[in-house]
C-alpha positions as CSV (number, residue, x, y, z in Angstrom):
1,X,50.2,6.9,-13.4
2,X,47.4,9.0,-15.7
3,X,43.8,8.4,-15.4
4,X,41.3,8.1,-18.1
5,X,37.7,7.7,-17.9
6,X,35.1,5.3,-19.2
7,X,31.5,6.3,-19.4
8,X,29.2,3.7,-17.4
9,X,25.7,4.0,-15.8
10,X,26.2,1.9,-12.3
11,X,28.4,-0.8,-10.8
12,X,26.2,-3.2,-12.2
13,X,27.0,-2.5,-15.5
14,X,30.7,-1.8,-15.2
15,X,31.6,-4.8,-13.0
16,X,29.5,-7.1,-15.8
17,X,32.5,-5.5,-18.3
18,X,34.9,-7.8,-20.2
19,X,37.8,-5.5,-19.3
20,X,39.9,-7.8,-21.0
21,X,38.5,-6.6,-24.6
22,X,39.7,-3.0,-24.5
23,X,38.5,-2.1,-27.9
24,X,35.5,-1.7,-26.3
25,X,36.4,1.6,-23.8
26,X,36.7,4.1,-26.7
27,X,40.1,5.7,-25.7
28,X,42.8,8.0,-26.2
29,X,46.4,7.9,-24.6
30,X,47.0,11.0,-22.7
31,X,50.8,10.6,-23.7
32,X,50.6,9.9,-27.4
33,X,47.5,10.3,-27.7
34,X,46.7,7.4,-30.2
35,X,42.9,6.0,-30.1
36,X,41.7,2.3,-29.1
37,X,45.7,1.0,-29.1
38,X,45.4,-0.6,-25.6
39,X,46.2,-3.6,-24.0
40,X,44.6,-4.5,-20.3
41,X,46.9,-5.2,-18.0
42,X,45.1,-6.4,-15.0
43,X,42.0,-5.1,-12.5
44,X,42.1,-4.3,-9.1
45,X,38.9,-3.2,-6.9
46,X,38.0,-0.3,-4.5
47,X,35.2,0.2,-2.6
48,X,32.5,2.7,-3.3
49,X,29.3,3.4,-1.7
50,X,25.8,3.4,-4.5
51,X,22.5,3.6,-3.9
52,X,19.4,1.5,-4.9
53,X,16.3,3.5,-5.7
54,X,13.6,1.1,-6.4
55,X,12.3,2.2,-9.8
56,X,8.7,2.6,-8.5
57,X,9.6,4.2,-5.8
58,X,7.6,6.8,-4.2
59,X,9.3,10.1,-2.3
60,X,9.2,9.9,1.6
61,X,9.5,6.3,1.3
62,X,12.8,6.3,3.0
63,X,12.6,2.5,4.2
64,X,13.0,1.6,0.5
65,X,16.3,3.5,-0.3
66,X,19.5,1.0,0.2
67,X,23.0,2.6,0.4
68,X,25.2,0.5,0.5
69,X,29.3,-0.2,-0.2
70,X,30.0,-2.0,-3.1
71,X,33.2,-3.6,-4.9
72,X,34.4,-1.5,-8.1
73,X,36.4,-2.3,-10.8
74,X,39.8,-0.4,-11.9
75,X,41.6,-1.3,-14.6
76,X,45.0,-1.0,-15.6
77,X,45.5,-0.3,-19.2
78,X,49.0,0.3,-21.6
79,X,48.8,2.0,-24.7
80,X,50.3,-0.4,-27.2
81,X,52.3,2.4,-29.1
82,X,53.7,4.7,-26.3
83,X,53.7,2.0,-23.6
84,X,52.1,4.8,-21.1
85,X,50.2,2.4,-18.3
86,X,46.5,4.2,-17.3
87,X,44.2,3.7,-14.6
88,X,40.6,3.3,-16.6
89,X,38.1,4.6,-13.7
90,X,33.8,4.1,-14.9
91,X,32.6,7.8,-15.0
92,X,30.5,7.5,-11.8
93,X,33.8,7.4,-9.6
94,X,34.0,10.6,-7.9
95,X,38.1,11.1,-6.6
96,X,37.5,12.9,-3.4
97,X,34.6,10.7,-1.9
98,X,33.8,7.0,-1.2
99,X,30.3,7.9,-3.0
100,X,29.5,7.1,-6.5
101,X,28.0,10.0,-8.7
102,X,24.1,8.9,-8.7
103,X,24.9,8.2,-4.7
104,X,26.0,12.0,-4.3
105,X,23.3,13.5,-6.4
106,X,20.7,11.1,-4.7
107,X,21.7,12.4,-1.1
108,X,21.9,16.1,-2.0
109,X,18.6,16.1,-3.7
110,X,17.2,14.6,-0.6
111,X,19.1,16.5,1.9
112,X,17.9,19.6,0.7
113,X,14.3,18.9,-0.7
114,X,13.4,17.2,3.1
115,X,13.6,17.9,6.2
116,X,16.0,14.7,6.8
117,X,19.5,15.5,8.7
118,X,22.9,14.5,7.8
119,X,22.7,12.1,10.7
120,X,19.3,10.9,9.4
121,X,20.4,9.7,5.8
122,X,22.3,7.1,7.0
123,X,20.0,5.6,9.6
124,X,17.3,5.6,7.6
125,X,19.3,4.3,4.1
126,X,21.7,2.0,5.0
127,X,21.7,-1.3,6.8
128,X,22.0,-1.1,10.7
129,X,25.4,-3.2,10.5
130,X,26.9,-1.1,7.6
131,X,26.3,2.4,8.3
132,X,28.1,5.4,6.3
133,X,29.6,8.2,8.7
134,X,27.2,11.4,8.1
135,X,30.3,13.8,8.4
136,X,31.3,11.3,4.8
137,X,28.1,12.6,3.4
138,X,28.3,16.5,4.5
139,X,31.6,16.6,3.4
140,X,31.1,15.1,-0.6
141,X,28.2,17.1,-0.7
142,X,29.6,20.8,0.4
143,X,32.9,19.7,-1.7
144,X,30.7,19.0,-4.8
145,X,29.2,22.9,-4.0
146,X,32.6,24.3,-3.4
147,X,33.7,22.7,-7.1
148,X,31.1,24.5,-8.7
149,X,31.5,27.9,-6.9
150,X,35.0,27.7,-8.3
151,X,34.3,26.7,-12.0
152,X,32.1,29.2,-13.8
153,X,32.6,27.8,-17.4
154,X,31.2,24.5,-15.9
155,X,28.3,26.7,-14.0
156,X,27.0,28.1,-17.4
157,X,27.2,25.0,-19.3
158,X,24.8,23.7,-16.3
159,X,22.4,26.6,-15.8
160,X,21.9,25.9,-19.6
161,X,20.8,22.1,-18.9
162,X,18.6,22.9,-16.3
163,X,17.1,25.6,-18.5
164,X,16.5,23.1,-21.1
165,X,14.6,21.1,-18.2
166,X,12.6,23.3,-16.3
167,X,9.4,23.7,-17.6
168,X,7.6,27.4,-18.1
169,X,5.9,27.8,-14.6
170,X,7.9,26.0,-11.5
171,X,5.7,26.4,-8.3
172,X,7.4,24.2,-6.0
173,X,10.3,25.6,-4.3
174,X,12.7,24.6,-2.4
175,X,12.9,24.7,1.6
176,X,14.7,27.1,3.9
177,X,18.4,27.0,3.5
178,X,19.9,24.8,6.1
179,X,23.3,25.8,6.0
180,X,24.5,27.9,8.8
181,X,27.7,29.8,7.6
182,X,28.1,32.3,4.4
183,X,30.3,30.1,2.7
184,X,28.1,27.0,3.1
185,X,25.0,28.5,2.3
186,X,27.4,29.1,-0.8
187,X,27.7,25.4,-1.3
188,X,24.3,24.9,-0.8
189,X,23.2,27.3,-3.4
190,X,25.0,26.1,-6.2
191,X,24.0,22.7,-5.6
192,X,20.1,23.6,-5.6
193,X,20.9,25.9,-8.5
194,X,22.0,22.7,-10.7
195,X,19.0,20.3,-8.8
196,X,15.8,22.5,-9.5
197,X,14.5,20.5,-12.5
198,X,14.3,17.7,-9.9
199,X,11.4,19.7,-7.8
200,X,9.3,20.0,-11.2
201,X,8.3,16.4,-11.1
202,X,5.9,14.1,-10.1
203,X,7.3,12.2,-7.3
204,X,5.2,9.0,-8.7
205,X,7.9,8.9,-11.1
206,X,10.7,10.2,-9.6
207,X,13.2,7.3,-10.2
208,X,12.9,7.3,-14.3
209,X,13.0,11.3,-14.0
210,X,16.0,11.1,-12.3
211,X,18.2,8.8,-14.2
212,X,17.8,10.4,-17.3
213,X,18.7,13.7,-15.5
214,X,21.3,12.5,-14.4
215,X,23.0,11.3,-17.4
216,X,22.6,14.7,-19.1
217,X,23.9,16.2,-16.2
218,X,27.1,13.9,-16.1
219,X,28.9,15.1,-19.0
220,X,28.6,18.5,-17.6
221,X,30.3,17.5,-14.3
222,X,32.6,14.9,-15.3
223,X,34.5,18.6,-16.7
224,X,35.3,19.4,-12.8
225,X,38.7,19.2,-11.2
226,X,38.7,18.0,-9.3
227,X,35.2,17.1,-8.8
228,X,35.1,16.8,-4.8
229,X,37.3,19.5,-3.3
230,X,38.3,19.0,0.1
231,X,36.6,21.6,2.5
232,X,39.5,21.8,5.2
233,X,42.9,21.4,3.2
234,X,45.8,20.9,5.7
């Protein structure tokens, strides 16, 4: 079964859908490829983990950050002229990881701008009684890096986003790497390469900042594949 992929914010917004009105998701058939001829079929949900970033919040106010798993919403579309069933994922579904996109770029931001640990995310963002393994988090993070190590077309479309971004002068930089091995360190590089407009701004408005950075920076990395490579392939 072929996947397609509907642009939406959050889980919020996509769960509030009326998936039954399928004019609405502004697709083409991979098959035929004939545009907005769909019928839904029916929805099922998965669980993802996303994050809630309090829109005044303030950096180093870790108490405030909730990460938490959530129901989402797939939907299982035909295409009323080739009869080609799709799965219709929202674009912040990430295959490879149990975290949504804003989740992932959230952590990684934070993992590498403070001195937090992979084993302190979790205990200081989600709830005592529903607590995300850190090697979950270590290993969407470092897979996100490896994607972009391997895709240099999606790399230069990037480094000219964050161009756009940064302003003239940047003094803030980041922190010593904290990655231990060459081909981590890697990882971590190209991850800080795509993040850097993030250190430019005030961290009194770091939530509106980072929204609307991260929807520019979606439509570059909704081009990997996949997006979350797995770091120890059997």
């Amino acid at each position: 079964m072929k996947s397609l992929t509907v642009i939406s914010e959050n889980c919020n917004s996509w769960n509030r859908k009326d998936f039954t009105n399928t004019a609405d998701y502004n697709l083409k058939c991979s098959s035929c490829s004939a545009h907005g001829k769909f019928s839904h079929v029916q929805n099922y949900f998965i669980w993802r983990w996303e994050i809630d970033i309090p829109v005044d919040w303030q950096y180093g106010k870790w108490e405030q950050i909730k990460l938490y798993p959530t129901q989402v919403q797939v939907v299982l579309i035909k295409c009323d002229l080739c009869g080609e069933i799709h799965r219709a994922y929202p674009s912040f579904y990430l295959k490879g990881t149990t975290l949504t996109q804003t989740a992932l770029i959230f952590i990684t931001f934070i993992y590498e701008s403070s001195e937090l640990t992979w084993r302190d995310i979790p205990d200081k963002f989600c709830d005592v009684a529903n607590i995300i393994a850190h090697s979950t988090l270590f290993k969407a993070v470092h897979g996100l890096g490896k994607s972009l190590l391997g895709n240099n077309k999606i790399r230069e479309a990037v480094a000219e986003l964050v161009n756009r971004y940064l302003p003239c002068a940047l003094d803030e930089t980041w922190p010593g790497e904290k990655s231990r091995y060459t081909h981590t360190r890697g990882h971590e590089q190209s991850l800080r390469d795509i993040l850097m407009p993030l250190l430019k701004i005030s961290y009194d408005t770091f939530t509106s900042y980072f929204f609307k950075y991260l929807r520019a920076l979606r439509t570059h990395l909704c081009g990997l594949s996949p997006p979350i490579i797995k770091l120890y392939p059997r």
